[in-house]
C-alpha positions in Angstrom: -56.5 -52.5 66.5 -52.9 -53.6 66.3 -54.3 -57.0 65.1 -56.3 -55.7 62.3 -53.3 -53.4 60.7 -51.1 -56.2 60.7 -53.8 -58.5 58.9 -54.6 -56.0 56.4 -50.8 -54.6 55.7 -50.4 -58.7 55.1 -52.9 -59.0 52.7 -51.6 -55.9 50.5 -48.3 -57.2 50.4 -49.4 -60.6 49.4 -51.4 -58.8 46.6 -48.3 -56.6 45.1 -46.4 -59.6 45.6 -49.2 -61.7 43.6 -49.4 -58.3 40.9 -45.7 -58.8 40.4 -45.7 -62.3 39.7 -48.4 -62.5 37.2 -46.2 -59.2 35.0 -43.1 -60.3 35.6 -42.6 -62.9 32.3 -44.1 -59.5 30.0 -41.5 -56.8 31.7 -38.6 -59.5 31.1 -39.8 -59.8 27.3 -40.1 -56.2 27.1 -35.9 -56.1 28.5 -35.0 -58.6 26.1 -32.1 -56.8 24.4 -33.0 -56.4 20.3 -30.4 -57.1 17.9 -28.6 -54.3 16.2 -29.4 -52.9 12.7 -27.2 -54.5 10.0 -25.0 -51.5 9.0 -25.1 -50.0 5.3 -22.8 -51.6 2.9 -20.8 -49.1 1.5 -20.5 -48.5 -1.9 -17.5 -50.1 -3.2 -15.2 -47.5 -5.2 -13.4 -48.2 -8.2 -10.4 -47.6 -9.5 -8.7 -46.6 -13.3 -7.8 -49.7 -14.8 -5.1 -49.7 -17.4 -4.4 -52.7 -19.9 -3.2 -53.6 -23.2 -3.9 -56.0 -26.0 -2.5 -56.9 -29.5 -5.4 -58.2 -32.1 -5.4 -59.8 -35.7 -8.5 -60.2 -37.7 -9.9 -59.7 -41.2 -11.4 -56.7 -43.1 -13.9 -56.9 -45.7 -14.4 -53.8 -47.8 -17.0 -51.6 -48.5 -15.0 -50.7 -51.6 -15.4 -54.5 -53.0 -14.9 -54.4 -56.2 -12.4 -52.0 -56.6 -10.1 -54.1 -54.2 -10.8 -57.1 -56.2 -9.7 -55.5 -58.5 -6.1 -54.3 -57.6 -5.3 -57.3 -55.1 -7.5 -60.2 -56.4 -9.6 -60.2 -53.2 -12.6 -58.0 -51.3 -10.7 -58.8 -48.1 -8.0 -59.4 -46.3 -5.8 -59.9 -43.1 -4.9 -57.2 -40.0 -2.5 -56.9 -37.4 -2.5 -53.9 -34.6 -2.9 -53.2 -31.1 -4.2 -50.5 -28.4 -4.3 -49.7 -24.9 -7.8 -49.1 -23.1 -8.3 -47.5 -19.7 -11.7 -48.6 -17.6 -12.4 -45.2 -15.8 -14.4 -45.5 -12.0 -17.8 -44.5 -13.5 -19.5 -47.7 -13.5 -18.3 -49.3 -16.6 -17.3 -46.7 -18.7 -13.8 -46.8 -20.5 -11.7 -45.5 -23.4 -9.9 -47.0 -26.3 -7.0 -46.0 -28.3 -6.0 -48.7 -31.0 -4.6 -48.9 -34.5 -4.2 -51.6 -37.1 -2.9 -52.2 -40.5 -4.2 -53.7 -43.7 -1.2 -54.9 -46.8 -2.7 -56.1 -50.1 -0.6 -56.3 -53.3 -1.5 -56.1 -56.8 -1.5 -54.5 -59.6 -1.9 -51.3 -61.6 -5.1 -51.4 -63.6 -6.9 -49.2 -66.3 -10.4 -48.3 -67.0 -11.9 -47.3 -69.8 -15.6 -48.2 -71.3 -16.1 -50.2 -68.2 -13.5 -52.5 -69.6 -10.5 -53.1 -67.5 -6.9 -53.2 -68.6 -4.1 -54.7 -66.3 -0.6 -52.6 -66.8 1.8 -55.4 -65.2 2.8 -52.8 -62.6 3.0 -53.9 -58.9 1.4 -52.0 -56.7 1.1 -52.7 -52.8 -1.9 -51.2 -50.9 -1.5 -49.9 -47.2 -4.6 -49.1 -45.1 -3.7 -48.0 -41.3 -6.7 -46.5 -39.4 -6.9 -44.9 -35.8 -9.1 -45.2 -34.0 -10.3 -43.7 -30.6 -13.4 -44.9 -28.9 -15.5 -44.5 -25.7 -17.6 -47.3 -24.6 -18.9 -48.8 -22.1 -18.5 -53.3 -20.4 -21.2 -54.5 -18.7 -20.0 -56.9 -15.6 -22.8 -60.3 -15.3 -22.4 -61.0 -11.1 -23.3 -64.5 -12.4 -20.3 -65.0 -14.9 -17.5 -62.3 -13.5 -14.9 -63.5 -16.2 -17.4 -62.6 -19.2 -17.5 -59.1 -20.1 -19.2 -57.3 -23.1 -19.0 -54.0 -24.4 -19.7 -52.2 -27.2 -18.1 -48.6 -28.1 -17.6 -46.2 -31.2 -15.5 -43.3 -31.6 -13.5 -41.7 -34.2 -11.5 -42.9 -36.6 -8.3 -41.3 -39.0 -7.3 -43.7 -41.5 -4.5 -43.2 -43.6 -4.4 -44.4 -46.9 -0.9 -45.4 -49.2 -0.5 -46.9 -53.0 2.9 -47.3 -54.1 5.2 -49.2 -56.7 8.8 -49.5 -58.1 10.2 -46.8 -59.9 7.3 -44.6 -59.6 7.1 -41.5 -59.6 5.6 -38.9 -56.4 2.9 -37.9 -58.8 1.9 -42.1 -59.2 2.0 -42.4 -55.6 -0.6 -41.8 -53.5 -0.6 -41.1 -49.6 -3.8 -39.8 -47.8 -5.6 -39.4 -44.6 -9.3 -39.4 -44.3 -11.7 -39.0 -41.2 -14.7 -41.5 -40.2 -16.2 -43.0 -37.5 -16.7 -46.4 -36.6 -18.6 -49.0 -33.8 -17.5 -52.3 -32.1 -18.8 -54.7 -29.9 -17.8 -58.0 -28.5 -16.7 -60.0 -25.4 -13.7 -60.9 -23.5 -13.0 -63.5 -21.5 -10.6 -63.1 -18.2 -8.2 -66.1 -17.9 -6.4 -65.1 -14.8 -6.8 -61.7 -13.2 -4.3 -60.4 -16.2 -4.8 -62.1 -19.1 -7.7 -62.5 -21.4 -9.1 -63.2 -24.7 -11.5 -61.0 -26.9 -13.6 -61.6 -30.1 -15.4 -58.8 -31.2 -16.7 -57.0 -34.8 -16.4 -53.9 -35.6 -17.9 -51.2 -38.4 -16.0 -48.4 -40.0 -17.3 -45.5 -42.6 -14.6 -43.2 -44.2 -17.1 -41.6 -46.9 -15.6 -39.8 -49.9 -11.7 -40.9 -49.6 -12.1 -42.6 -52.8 -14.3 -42.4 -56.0 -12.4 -39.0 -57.4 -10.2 -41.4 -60.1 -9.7 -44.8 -61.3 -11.4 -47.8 -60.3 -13.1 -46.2 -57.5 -14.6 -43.9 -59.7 -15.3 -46.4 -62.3 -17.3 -48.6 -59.6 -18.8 -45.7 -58.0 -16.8 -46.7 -55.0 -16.3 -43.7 -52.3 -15.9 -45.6 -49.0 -12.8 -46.6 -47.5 -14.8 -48.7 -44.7 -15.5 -51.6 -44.1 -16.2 -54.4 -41.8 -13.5 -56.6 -39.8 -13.8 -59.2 -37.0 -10.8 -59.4 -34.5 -9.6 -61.6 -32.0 -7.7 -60.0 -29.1 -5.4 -60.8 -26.3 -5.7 -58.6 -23.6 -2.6 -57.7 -20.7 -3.6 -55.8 -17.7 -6.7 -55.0 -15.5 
């Protein structure tokens, strides 16, 4: 009896033995530690960013004719300068800038659509405002390119005036438009850049009341200009 417990408590050991063997490689694989979950990137915040820039450009008039006119030419040179802050909403930003327009000519009278110069000097100063909201766009592929466009509002002042006249003779006005730009800069280091951009302005019925204007049908101080920048700042 003793015998026969022995030979069968042998051969049920052997057979868990032989059980545990066979499942062993699957349990191990089933242990094998899993790697962890990559953890969520946070979104990366943004701060303002303040910079500078001083432009010059040209301005071509809407008013053509009746700065040809006066000055000899439908165009001319500007100078100016602004600050823009980039605000942490993506790539939002605002823009406060001004430049300035001098042409000099001369005093002119209309009458039967013929045109009568008067020998009087007369200088011409154009000096908008401008305040824009816009927004860059930022290429992962070239980081140092940036565009943008924008638009906002714009308060241009207006001056005529000469030698020994009078405050009647003078003139000196401000007018309200708007205006749109868009262009590019380049970064050269982390804070300096260049910009090239063009821009559109529409100051409707600040002329046409008198003169040439009104002789040309003229009414829009506007015009179109095309400025290079260089750009301080982040």
């Amino acid at each position: 009896m003793i015998g026969e417990s022995m030979r069968r408590y042998a051969i049920a050991a052997a057979a868990v033995a032989t059980f545990g063997l066979l499942h062993a490689p699957v349990a191990f694989a089933q242990r094998k530690p899993q790697p962890r979950p990559a953890a969520a990137a946070r979104p990366q915040s943004r701060s303002i960013q303040i910079g500078g820039y001083g432009m010059f450009g040209n301005i071509n008039f809407t008013a053509k004719e009746s700065f040809d006119t006066i000055t000899g030419s439908p165009s001319g040179p500007i100078f100016g300068g602004g600050a823009r802050v980039g605000l942490p909403f993506g790539g939002l930003f605002v823009d406060v800038g001004a430049w300035q327009y001098r042409g000099d000519g001369e005093r002119v009278f209309v009458a039967n659509d013929e045109i009568f110069r008067l020998g009087i000097p007369v200088e011409i100063t154009v000096t908008p405002i401008e305040l824009s909201a816009g927004w860059q766009f930022r290429l992962r592929r070239l980081p140092k390119f940036i565009p943008y466009v924008a638009g906002g509002l714009t308060s241009m002042s207006y001056t005529e005036t000469s030698d020994f006249a009078t405050d009647a003779e003078n003139v000196e006005e401000r007018f309200n438009g708007y205006h749109m730009f868009g262009g590019a800069q380049y970064l050269i280091t982390r804070w300096l850049g260049v910009a090239g951009e063009a821009s559109w302005t529409t100051v409707p019925d600040a002329i046409g009341e008198a003169g040439v204007s009104e002789a040309f049908n003229e009414t829009d101080l506007g015009g179109t200009t095309f400025r290079f920048k260089i750009t301080i700042g982040r």
